[in-house]
N, C-alpha and C positions, 0 to 999 in steps of 0.2 A: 406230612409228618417227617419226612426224610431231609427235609430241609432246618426244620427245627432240632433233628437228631444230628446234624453236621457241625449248628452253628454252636458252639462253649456258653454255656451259661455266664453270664459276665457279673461280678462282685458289686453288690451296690451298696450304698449305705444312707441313709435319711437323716437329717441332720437342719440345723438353724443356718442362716446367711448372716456371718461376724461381719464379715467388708466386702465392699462391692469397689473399693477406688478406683484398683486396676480395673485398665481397658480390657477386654474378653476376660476376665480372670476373679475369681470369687473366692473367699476364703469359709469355708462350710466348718462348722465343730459338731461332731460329733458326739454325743451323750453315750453312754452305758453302762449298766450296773452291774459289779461281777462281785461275787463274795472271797472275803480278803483269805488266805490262802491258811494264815495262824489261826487271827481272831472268828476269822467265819463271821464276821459282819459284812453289810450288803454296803460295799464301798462305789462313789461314783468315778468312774474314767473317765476324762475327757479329750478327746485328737482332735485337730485341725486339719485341714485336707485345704490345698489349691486345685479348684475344679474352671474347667476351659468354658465359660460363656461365651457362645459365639454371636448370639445377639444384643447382650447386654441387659439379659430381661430381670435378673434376680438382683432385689433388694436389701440389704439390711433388715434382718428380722424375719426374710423369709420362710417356711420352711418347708425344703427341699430334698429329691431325691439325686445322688451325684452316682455315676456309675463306671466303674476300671476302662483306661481305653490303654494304649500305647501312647510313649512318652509324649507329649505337646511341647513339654522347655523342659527347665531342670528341676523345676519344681511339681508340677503339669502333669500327672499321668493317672487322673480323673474329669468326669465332664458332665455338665450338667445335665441329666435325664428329663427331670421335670419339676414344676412349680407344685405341690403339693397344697400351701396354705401359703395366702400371701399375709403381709404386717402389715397392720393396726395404723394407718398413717395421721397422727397428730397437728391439727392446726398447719396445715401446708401453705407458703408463698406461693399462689396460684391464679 
């Protein structure tokens, strides 16, 4: 338990796989509904987040959990925790 009580709980966020082109590198968008601050209707956000693939395993349509690390580049300062649900892959050249 002293080991779990040391280490910082790290910020994650769950989200879909937008592009996978870059090499190590994903582009994840995040969904969330927050009510509009005037209207008090339930409006949708949506962020982009570049998460560090180190194996190249997430696809487009994936969807995934990415979680805070220190910076990777300049863009880079989340990384991919785990495959949650993979996409639906359509008639593949295979």
């Amino acid at each position: 338990m002293a080991d779990s009580a040391s280490k910082p709980n790290k910020n994650t966020k769950v989200g879909h796989v937008v592009s996978a082109k870059m090499d190590k590198t994903i582009v994840v968008q995040v969904t969330r509904r927050v009510q509009h601050p005037l209207y008090k209707r339930v409006v949708t956000r949506k962020k982009k987040f570049h998460a560090h693939d180190e194996a190249n395993t997430a696809r487009p349509g994936d969807f995934v959990r990415i979680a805070e690390c220190r910076p990777v580049s300049r863009t880079k300062c989340w990384q991919l925790e785990e495959v949650l649900r993979r996409a639906v892959q359509v008639g593949g050249h295979e």
